[in-house]
RODO-2510 file (C-alpha; in nm, 4 decimals, decimal comma):
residues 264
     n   res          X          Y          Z
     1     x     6,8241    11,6142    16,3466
     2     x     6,7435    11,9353    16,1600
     3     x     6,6110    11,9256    15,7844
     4     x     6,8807    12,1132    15,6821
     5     x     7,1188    11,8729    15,8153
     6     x     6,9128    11,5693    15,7005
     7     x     6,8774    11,7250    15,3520
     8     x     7,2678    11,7452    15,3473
     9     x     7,3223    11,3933    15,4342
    10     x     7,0434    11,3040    15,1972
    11     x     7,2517    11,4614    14,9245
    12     x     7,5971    11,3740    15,0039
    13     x     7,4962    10,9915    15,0513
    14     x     7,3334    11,0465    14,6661
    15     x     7,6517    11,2043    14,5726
    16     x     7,8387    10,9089    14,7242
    17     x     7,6696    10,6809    14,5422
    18     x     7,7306    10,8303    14,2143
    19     x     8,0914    10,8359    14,3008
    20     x     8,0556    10,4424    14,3561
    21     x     7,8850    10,4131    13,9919
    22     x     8,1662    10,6464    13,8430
    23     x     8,4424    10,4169    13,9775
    24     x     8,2398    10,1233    13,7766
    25     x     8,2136    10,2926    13,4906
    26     x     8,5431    10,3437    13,5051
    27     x     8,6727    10,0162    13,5444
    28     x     8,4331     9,9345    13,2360
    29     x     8,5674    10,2069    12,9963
    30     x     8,9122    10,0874    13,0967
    31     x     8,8575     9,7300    12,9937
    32     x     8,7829     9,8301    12,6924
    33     x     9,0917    10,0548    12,6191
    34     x     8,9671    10,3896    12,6491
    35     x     9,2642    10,5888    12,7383
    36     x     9,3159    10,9435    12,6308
    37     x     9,7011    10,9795    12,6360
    38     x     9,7732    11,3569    12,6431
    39     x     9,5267    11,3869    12,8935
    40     x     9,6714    11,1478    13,0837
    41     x    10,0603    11,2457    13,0466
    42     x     9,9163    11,6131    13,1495
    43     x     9,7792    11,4745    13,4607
    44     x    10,0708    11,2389    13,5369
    45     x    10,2676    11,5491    13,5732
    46     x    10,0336    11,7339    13,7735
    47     x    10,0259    11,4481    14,0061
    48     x    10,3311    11,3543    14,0215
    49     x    10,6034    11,6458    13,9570
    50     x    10,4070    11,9168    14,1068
    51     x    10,3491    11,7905    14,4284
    52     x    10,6799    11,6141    14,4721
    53     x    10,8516    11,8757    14,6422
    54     x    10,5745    11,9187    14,9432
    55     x    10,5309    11,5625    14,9966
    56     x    10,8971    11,5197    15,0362
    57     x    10,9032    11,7995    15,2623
    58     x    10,6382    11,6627    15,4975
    59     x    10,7928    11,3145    15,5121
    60     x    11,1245    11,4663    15,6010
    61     x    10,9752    11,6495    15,9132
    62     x    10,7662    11,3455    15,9841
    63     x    11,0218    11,1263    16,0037
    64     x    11,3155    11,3378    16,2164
    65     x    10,9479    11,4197    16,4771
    66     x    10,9285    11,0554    16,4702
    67     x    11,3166    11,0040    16,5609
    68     x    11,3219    11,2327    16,8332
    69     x    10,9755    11,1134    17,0016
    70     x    11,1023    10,7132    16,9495
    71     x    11,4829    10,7616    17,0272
    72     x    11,4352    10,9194    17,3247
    73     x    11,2398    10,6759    17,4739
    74     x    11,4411    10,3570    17,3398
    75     x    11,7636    10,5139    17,4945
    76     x    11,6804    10,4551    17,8225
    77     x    11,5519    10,1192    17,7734
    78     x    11,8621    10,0241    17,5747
    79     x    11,7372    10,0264    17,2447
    80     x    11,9290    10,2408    17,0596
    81     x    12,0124     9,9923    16,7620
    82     x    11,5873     9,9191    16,7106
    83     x    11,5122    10,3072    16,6239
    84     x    11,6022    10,2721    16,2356
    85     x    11,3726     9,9690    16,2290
    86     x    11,0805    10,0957    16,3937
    87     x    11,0882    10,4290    16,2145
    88     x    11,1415    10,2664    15,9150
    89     x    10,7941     9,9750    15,9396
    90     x    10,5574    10,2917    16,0894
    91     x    10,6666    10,5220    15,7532
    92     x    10,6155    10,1885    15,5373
    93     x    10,3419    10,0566    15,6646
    94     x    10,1119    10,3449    15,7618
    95     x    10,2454    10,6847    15,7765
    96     x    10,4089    10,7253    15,4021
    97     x    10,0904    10,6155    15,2353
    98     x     9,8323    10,7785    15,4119
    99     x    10,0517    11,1203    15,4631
   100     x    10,1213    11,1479    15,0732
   101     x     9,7478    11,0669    15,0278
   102     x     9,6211    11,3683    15,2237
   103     x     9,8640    11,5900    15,0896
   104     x     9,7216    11,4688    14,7415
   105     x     9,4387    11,5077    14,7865
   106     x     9,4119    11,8782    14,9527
   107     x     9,6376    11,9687    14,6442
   108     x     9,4803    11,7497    14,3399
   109     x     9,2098    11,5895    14,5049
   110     x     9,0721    11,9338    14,5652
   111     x     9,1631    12,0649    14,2119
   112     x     8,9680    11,8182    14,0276
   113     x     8,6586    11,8913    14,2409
   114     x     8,6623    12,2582    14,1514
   115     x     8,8049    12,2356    13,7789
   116     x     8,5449    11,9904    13,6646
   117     x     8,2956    12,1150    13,8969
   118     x     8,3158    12,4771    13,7173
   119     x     8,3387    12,3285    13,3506
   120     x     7,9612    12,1589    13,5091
   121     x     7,8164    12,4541    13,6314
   122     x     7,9508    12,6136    13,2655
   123     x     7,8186    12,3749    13,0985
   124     x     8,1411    12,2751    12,9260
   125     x     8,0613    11,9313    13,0180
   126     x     7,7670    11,9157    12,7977
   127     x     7,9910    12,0709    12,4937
   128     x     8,1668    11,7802    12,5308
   129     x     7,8624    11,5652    12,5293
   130     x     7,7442    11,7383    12,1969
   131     x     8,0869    11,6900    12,0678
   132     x     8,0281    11,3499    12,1053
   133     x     8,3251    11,2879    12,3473
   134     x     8,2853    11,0827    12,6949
   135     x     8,3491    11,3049    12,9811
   136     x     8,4496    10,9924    13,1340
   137     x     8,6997    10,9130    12,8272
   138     x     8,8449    11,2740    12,8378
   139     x     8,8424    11,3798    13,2036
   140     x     8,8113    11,1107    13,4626
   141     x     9,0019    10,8186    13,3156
   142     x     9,3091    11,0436    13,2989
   143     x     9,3351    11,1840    13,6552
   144     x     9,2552    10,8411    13,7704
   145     x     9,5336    10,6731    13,5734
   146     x     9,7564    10,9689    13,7112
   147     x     9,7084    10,9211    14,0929
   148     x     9,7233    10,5504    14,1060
   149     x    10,0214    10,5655    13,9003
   150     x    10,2255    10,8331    14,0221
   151     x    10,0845    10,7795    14,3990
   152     x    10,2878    10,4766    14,4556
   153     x    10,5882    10,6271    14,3095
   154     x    10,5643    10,9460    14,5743
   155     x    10,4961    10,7425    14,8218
   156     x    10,7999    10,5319    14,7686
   157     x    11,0066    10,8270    14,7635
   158     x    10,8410    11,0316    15,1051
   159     x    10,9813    10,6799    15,2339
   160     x    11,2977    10,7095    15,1622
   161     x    11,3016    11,0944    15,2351
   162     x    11,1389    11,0047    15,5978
   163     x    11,4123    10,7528    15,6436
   164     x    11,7047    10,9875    15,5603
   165     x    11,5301    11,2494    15,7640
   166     x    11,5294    11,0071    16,1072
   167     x    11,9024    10,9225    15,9510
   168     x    11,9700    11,2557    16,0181
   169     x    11,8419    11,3345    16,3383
   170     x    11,9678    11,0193    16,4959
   171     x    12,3136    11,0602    16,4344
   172     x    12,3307    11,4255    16,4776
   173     x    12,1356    11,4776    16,8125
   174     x    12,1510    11,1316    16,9612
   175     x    12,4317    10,9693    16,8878
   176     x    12,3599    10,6727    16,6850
   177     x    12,5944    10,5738    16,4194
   178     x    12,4664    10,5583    16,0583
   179     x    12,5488    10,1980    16,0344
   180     x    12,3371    10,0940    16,3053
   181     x    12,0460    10,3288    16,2069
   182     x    12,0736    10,1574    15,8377
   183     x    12,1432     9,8052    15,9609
   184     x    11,8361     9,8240    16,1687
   185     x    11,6326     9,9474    15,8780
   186     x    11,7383     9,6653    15,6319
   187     x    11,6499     9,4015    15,9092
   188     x    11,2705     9,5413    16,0221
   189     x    11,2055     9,5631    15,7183
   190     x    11,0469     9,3083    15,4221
   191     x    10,9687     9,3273    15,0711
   192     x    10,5785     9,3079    15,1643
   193     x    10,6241     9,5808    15,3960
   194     x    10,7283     9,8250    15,0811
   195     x    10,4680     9,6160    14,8497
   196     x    10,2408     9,7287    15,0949
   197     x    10,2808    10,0574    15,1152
   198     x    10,2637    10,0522    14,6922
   199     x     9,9307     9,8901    14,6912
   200     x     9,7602    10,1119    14,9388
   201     x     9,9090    10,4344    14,7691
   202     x     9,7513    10,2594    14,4372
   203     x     9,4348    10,2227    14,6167
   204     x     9,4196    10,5555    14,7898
   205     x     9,4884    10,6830    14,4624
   206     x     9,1755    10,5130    14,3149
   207     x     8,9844    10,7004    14,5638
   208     x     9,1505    11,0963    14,5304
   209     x     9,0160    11,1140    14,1810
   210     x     8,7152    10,9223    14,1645
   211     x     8,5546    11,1292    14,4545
   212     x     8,7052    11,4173    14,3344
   213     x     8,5952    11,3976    13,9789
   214     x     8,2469    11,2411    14,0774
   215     x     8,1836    11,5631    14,3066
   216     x     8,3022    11,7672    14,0127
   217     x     8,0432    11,6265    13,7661
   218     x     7,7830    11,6178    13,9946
   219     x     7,7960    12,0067    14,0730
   220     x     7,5128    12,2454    14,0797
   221     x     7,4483    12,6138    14,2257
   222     x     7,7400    12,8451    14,0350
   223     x     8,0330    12,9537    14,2182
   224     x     7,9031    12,8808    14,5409
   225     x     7,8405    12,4946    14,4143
   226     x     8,1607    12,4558    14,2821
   227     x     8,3155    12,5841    14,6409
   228     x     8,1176    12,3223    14,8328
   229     x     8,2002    12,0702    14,6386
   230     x     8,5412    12,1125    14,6479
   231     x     8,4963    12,1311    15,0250
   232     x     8,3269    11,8352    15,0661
   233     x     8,5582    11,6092    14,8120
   234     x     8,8181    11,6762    14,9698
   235     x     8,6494    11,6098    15,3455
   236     x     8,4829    11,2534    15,2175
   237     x     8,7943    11,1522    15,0225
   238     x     9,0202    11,1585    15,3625
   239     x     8,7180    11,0039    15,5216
   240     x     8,7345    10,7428    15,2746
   241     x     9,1362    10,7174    15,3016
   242     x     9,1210    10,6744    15,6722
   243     x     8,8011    10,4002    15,6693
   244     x     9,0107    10,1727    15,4046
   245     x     9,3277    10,2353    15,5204
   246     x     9,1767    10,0362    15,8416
   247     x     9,0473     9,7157    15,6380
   248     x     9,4113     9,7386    15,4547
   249     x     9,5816     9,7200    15,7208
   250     x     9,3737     9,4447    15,8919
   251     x     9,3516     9,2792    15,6014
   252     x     9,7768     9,2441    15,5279
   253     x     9,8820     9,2442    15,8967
   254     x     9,6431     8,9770    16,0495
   255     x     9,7714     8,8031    16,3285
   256     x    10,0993     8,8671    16,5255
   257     x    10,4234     9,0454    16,4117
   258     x    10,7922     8,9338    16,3866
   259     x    10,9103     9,1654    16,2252
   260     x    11,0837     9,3298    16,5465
   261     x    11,1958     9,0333    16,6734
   262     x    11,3671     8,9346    16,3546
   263     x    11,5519     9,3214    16,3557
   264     x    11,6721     9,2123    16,7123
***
């Protein structure tokens, strides 16, 4: 391994572990009631509002792809009246959350990085300091607020979007009638399936903004810094989507399913 490349592990491990102490700090300052409102209605909006209408588009394309590479396939084995169902638990339980979590996080994720990351390198962040007010307070507490808030709420919505958007394909290019497509939806799935999906979009949530504001605040070299962090918050924060989306997962949906069987 070359010293460069050591060097940059070196640093982004040090940088990961400073995004670990942020996240306690965080859950410290919030036990105590430090929550800056407007900051936090600002962010809600940026979070939520703004990147509504992208996240619904992706979950609508998602979900007729998904249609036409499933339907074709249960056709032929006589399966028509399953497709609903199974498009309906793979958006629940893995593809809504984690889809509207990358598309967070290349659009906000990415935007903290760079926004606090230039205020650093500005030295903004230590006009705060003199001011006497808690960067942690005033910047980081809000966006985290926003994305595990307003996470769970897009991701219930990309659901429904994806469903309508198999809905839509089914009946128009395959022939399945809407009332099968829905009645196999209502069946497959469970109220822990969409709970599910909620606490994982909570979770990944958690993660966006606390690597994304952690890399901000811990940003060095100019404009150049503030470019490679945003870079790399965004790269680590899918990283860490993708690593706890796996214990998640294995952690709600031990054992063997019935959930097809009980949609049959």
């Amino acid at each position: 391994m070359s010293t460069t490349t050591s060097s940059s592990l070196s640093l982004w491990s040090q940088r990961l572990l400073a995004a670990a102490l942020l996240g306690g700090q965080v859950m410290l300052h919030l036990l105590k009631g430090k929550i800056h409102r407007r900051n936090t209605i600002d962010q809600m909006a940026a979070v939520g509002p703004e990147s509504l209408l992208i996240a619904l588009l992706t979950a609508g394309f998602v979900g007729m792809v998904f249609t036409i590479q499933v339907a074709r396939e249960f056709i032929n084995l006589g399966a028509a009246n399953v497709v609903g169902g199974v498009l309906a638990l793979s958006l629940t339980r893995e593809l809504g959350p984690v889809l509207t979590a990358v598309i967070v996080t290349g659009r906000v994720g990415s935007a903290f990085a760079a926004e606090i990351g230039t205020m650093q390198v500005t030295e903004q962040i230590d006009a705060l300091l003199m001011l006497r007010t808690d960067p942690i307070d005033y910047l980081v507490i809000p966006r985290v607020l926003a994305c595990c808030l307003m996470l769970p709420i897009l991701t219930i919505m990309c659901l429904v979007t994806g469903v309508l958007g198999g809905l839509l394909i089914a009946t128009t290019m395959y022939g399945i009638s809407q009332s099968v497509f829905l009645e196999s939806v209502r069946n497959f799935l469970s109220l822990w399936d969409i709970c599910s999906a909620a606490i994982k979009a909570f979770v990944f949530g958690g993660l966006i903004a606390v690597i994304g504001t952690s890399w901000g605040l811990t940003t060095t070299g100019g404009a150049k810094g503030v470019g490679q962090s945003t870079t790399t918050a965004v790269v680590t924060a899918l990283l860490a989507i993708f690593i706890v989306n796996f214990f998640m997962t294995w952690l709600m949906f031990q054992g063997t399913g019935s959930s097809v069987l009980k949609g049959l």
